[in-house]
DOVEXKE-841759 format. One record per residue (C-alpha): x, y, z. Coordinates in steps of 0.5 Angstrom, whole numbers, padded with zeros to 4 digits, always signed. Example, Ala and Ser with C-alpha at 12.3 -4.5 7.8 and 13.67 -1.06 7.14 Angstrom:
2
+0025-0009+0016 +0027-0002+0014 
This chain:
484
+0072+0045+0004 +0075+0042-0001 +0078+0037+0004 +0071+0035+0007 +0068+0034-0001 +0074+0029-0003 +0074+0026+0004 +0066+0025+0002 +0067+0022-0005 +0073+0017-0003 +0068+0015+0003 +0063+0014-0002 +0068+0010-0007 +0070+0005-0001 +0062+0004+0001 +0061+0002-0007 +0068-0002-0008 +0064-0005+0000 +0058-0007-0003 +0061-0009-0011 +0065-0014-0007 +0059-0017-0003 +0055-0019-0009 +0060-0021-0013 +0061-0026-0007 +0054-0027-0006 +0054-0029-0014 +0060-0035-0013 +0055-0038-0008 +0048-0042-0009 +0042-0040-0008 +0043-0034-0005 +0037-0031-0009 +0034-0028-0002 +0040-0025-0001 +0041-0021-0008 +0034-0018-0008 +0036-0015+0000 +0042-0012-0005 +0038-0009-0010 +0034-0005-0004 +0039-0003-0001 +0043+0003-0002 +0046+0004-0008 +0043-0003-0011 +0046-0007-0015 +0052-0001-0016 +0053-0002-0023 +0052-0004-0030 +0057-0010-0030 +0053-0014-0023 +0046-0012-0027 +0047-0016-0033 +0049-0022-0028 +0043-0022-0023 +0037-0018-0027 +0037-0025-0031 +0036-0028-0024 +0031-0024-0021 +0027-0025-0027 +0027-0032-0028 +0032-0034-0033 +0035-0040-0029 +0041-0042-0031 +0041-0049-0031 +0036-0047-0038 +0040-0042-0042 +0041-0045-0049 +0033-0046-0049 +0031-0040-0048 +0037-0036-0052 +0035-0040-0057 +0028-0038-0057 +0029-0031-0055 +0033-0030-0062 +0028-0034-0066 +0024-0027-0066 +0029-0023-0069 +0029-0028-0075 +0026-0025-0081 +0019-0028-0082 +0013-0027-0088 +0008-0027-0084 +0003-0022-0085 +0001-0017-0078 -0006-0015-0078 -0007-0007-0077 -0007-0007-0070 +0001-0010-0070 +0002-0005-0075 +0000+0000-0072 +0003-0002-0066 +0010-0002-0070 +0010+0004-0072 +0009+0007-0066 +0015+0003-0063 +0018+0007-0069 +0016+0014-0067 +0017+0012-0060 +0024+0011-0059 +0027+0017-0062 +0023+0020-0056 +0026+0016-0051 +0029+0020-0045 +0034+0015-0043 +0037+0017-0050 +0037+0024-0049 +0039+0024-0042 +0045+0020-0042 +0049+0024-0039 +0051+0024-0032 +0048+0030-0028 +0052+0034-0023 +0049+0031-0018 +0049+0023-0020 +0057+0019-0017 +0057+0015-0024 +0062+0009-0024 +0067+0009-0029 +0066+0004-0034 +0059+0007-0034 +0061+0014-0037 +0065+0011-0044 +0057+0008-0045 +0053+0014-0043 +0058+0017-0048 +0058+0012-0053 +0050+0014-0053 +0051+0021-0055 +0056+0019-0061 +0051+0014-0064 +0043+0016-0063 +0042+0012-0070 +0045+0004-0067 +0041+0006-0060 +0034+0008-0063 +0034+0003-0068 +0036-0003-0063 +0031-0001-0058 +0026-0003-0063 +0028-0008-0066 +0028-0010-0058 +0021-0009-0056 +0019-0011-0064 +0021-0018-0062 +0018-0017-0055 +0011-0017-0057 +0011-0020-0063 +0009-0028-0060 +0005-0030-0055 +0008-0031-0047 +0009-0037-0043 +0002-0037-0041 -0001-0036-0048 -0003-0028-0049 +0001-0024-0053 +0003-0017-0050 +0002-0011-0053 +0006-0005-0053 +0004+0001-0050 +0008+0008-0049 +0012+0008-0044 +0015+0000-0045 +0020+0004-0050 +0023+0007-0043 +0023+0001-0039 +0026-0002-0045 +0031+0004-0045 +0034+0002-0038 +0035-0005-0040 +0038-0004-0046 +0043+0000-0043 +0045-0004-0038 +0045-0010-0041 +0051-0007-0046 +0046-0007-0052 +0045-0015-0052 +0038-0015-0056 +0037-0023-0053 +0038-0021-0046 +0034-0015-0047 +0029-0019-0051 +0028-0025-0046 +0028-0020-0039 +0023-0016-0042 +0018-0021-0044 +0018-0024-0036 +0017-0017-0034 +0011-0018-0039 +0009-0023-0036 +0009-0022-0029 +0011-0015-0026 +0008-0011-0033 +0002-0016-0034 -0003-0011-0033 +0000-0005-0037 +0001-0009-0043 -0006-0011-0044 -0010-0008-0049 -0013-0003-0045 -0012-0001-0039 -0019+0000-0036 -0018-0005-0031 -0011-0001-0027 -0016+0005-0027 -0020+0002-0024 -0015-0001-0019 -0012+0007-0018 -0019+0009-0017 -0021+0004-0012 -0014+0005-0008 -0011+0011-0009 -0014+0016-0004 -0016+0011+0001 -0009+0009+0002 -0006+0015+0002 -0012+0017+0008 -0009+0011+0012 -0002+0014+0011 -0004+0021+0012 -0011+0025+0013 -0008+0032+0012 -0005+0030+0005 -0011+0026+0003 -0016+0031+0005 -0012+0037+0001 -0012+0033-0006 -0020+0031-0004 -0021+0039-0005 -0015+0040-0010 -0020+0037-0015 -0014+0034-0019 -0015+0028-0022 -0010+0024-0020 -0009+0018-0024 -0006+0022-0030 +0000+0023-0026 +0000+0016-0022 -0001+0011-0029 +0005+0015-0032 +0009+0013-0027 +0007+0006-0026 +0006+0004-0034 +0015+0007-0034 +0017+0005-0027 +0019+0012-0026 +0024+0011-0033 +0020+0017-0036 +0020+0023-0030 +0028+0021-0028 +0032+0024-0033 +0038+0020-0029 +0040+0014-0032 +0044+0011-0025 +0038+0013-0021 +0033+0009-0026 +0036+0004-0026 +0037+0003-0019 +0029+0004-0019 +0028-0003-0024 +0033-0006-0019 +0029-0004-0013 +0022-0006-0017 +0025-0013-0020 +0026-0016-0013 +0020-0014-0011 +0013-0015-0011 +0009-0013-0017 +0006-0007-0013 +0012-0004-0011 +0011+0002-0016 +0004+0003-0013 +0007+0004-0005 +0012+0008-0009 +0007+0012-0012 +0005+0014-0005 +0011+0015-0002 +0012+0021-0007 +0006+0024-0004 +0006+0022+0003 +0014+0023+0005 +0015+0029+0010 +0020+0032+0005 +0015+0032-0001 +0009+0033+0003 +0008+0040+0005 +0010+0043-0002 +0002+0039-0004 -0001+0042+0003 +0002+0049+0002 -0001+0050-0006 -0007+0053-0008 -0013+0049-0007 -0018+0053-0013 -0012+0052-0018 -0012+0044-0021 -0007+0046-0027 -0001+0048-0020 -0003+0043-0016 -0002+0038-0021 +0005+0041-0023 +0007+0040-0016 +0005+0032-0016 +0007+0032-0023 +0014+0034-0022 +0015+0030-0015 +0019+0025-0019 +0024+0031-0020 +0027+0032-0013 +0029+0024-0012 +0037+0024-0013 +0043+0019-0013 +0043+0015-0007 +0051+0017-0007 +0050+0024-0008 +0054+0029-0003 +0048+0035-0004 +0045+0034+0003 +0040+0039+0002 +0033+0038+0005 +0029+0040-0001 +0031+0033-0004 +0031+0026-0002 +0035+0020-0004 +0032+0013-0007 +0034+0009-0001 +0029+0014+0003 +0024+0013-0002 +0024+0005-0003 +0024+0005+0005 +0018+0009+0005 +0015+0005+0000 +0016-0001+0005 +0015+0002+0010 +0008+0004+0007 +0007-0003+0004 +0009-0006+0012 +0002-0002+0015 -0003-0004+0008 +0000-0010+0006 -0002-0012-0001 -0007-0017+0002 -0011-0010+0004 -0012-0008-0003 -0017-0013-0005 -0022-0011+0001 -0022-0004-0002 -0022-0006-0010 -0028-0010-0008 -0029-0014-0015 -0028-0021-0015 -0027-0021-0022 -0022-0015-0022 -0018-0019-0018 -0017-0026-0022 -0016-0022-0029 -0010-0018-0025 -0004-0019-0024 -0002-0014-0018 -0007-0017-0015 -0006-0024-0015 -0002-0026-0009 +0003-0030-0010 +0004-0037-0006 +0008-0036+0001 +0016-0037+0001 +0019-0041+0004 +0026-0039+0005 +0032-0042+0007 +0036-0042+0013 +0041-0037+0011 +0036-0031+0011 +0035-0029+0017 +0031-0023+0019 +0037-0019+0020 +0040-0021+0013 +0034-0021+0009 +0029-0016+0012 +0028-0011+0007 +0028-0017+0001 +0022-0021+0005 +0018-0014+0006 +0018-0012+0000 +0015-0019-0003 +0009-0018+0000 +0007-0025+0002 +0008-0028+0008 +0016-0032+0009 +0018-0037+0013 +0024-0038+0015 +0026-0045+0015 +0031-0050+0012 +0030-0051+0004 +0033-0053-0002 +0036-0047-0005 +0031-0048-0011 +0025-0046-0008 +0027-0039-0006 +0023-0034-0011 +0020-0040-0014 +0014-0035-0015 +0017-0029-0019 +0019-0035-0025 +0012-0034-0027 +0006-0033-0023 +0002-0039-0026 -0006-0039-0023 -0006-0037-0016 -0011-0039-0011 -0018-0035-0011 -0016-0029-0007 -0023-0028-0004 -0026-0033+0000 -0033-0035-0001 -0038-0031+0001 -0041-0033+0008 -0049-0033+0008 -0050-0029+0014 -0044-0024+0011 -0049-0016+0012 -0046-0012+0005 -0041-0006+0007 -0045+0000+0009 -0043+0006+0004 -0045+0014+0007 -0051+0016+0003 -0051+0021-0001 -0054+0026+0005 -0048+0024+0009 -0043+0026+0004 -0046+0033+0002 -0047+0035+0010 -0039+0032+0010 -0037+0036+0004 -0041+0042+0007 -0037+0041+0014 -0030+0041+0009 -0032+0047+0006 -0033+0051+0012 -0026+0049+0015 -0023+0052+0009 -0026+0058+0011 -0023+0058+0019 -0017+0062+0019 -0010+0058+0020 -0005+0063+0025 -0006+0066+0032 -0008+0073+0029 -0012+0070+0025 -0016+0068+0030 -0016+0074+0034 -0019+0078+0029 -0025+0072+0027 -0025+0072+0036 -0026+0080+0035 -0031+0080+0029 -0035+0075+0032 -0036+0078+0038 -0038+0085+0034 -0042+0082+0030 -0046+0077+0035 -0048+0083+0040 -0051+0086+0034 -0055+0082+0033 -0057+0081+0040 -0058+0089+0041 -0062+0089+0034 -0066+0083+0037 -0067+0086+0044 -0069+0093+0040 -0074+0089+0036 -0077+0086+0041 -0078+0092+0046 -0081+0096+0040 -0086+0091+0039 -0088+0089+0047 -0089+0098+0046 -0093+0097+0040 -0098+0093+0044 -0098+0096+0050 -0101+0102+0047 -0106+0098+0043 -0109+0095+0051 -0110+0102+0053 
């Protein structure tokens, strides 16, 4: 057995060594843009620390041809100012304050029994354990200066709790450098947590609310049908785990990061699809399907605590109780390849909703170069949402749309003339379809089962036609004898 476990880890450590040289190679070449984002959703990811701090520049739209400018302006927020906040900043900074005490990332540095670290990564993972005060403390001067000037596009983000996670993931992987940290946070402000870092966030409510439950119907009716009568109220677990991209529910540091890697290659809405696959997957499915649908408090435990069955995509417990990141992010594509993003706005249903969100304005069609092929780039043009073609291009127009959006096209056409409205169920039909539901709860669910309601029934049937057949004799008696 021991032969077998260290014969496994040196298979493991060769695919990573594998993959460590083949993206270290991709970076020595130009314009392979569409070839790192198929890495980053790939097993393993970008493998380490030392490859993210290279590549997550990239996929956020720090060109390179533009370092000084925006180093320069990214250190410019950490000069000391005058200014006076208003007391909406102040009170956002000292949440900041409070929160990154309470970030999980901190104080769940240590690697899990079932996480397969890299080496350099464990002296860092200790480093954080040894000096809490250094990490706290540059974590909020990170997301201080993150919110403390406008975007690109003119709005000002704001902070919300669950960023001081994302934020803890960045930070540790880019060795603590508060210029990249600040620079990569603010770019994901701008595009993929555009809608989180709002001042409300009424209108990614409104979008759960409206595309939820259909999509997981369209993935699999059982599942939704059983949250439908559940009761539970899904968007106080699913907005959690869009607003931290998973960091705050994964206490694994490998695993968190190899999520972000995932998602910054992607479409904005692949935590959406993710979200999903959690509840749709065949290894997670049936712990919603089995739980008790008159108690909300253990349905919503199981839902919240989905998130914990995910491991390491290097880990050696093949148990069926878990399921790896890559079988994760395949599902999620997967789900993304039958409801594309485009699908969503039939059922948002709200023009204006559309244009203010960022998730649901959808980027211009890519164009990609010759050297990514369908078998090559697959999983990297599925997850980008849009359509791609391939054709012959110059390097720099390959993922020109995630170095900001800017103002996409309308993504409603104008309405026909002769356009009829979408037919919703009344309410009649609604409350005969619950009353429907209602009656196949009470149905029986094994053989036996239906034997014995086959029985009853029987029973209970002859009854009544014995007690009608002796009502009616008794009364065509009666009125026999009132005749004579």
């Amino acid at each position: 057995m021991r032969s077998d476990s260290s014969n496994n880890s040196n298979s493991v450590q060769d695919v990573r060594m594998d993959k460590e040289n083949r993206i270290r190679h991709l970076l020595n070449r130009q314009g392979s843009t569409w070839q790192l984002r198929e890495m980053a959703l790939t097993r393993g990811g970008l493998v380490n620390a030392e490859l993210r701090q290279q590549i997550w520049p990239l996929l956020a739209g720090l060109e390179d041809d533009k370092v000084p400018s925006w180093m320069e302006t990214t250190a410019q927020l950490f000069e000391p100012t005058t200014e006076v906040y208003c007391e909406a900043e102040d009170r956002e900074r000292d949440l900041i304050r409070r929160d990154v005490g309470r970030s999980v990332l901190f104080h769940h540095s240590c690697p899990s029994p079932n996480s397969v670290m890299a080496p350099d990564d464990s002296s860092v993972a200790l480093s954080i354990k040894s000096n809490p005060e250094y990490t706290t403390s540059t974590l909020a001067s990170v997301l201080t200066a993150t919110i403390s000037a406008p975007l690109e596009d003119g709005d000002k983000p704001h902070y919300y709790q669950g960023l001081h996670d994302i934020g803890g993931v960045l930070l540790h992987n880019l060795d603590y450098n508060e210029i990249f940290c600040t620079a990569i946070l603010r770019k994901l402000c701008q595009t993929h947590l555009r809608d989180c870092a709002r001042e409300t966030f009424i209108d990614l409510q409104h979008f759960l609310n409206a595309c939820l439950l259909p999509v997981v119907g369209m993935i699999d009716p059982p599942v939704h049908e059983t949250l439908l009568l559940s009761g539970v109220p899904l968007l106080s677990t699913v907005l959690p785990w869009l607003l931290t991209w998973f960091t705050h529910s994964i206490h694994d540091e490998q695993d968190s990061s190899r999520l972000v890697d995932a998602f910054m290659a992607s479409h904005p809405l692949l935590p959406f699809y993710v979200s999903i696959a959690l509840l749709v997957h065949r290894k997670l499915r049936m712990d919603i399907l089995t739980t008790e649908l008159d108690d909300p408090s253990s349905m919503h435990f199981c839902i919240q605590n989905l998130p914990s069955r995910i491991k390491s995509d290097w880990s050696h417990e093949n148990s069926g109780l878990y399921l790896s990141t890559q079988e994760l992010i395949e599902t999620a594509l997967s789900i993304m390849k039958q409801v594309p993003p485009k699908t969503l706005l039939n059922l948002v249903n709200d023009p204006g909703l559309a244009e203010r969100m960022v998730l649901l304005q959808s980027p211009p069609v890519i164009v990609a170069p010759s050297s990514c092929t369908a078998e090559t780039c697959s999983r990297a043009k599925m997850a980008s949402g849009v359509s791609v073609y391939m054709a012959t291009q110059q390097p720099d127009v390959v993922g020109k749309w995630l170095r900001p959006f800017g103002p996409p096209p309308c993504p409603f056409p104008p309405p026909s003339p002769t356009a009829q409205p979408t037919r919703r169920p009344t309410t009649q039909l609604r409350r005969i379809r619950n009353r429907l539901r209602q009656v196949r709860r009470l149905l029986p669910k094994t053989r036996e089962g239906w034997i014995f309601f086959a029985y009853f029934s029987f029973i209970f049937l002859y009854s009544l036609y014995d007690f009608i057949h002796y009502s009616w004799v008794l009364f065509a008696t009666r009125l026999a004898t009132r005749a004579h």
